[in-house]
C-alpha positions as CSV (number, residue, x, y, z in Angstrom):
1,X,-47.2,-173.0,8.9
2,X,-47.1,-169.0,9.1
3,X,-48.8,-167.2,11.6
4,X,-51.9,-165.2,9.4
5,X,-52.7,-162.0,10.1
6,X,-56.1,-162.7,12.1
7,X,-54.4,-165.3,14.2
8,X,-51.4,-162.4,15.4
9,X,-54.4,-160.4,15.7
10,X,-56.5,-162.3,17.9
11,X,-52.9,-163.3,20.4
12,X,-51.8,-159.3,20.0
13,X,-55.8,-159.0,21.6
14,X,-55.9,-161.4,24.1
15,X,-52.2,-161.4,25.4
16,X,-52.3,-157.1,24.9
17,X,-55.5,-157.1,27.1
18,X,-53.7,-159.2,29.8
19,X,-50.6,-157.3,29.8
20,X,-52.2,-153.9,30.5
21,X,-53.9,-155.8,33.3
22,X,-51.4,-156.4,35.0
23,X,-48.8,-153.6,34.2
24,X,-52.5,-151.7,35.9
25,X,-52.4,-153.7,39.1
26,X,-49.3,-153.2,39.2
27,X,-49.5,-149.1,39.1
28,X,-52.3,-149.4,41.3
29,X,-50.4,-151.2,43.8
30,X,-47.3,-149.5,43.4
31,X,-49.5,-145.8,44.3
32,X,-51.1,-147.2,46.9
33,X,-48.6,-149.0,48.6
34,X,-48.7,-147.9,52.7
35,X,-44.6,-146.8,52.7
36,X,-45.5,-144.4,49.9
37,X,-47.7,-142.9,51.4
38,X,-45.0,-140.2,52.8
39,X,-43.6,-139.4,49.6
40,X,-46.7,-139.2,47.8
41,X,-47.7,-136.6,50.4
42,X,-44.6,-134.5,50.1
43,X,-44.8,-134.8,46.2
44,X,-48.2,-133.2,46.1
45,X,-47.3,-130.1,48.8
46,X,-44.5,-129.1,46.4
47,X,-46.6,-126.8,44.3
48,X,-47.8,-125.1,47.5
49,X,-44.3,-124.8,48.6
50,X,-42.9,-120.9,48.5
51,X,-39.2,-120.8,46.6
């Protein structure tokens, strides 16, 4: 039996949806992790910074 377009639609949804969940989290977590918090800090002085 092949796969029809509506069902790869439908797992491409709900599958998609879960994946950019997690890759989100996983950002979110990953900016507001505590031992970032230094370089985060230093990375947004650098425009202020005088060459």
């Amino acid at each position: 039996m092949s796969p029809t377009f509506e069902s790869a639609s439908a797992f491409a949804a709900s599958w998609g949806l879960a994946y950019f969940v997690v890759l989100f989290i996983g950002a979110v977590a990953y900016a507001l992790w505590p031992s970032k918090r230094e370089e985060f800090e230093h990375a947004a002085r650098i425009p202020l910074t005088e060459d």
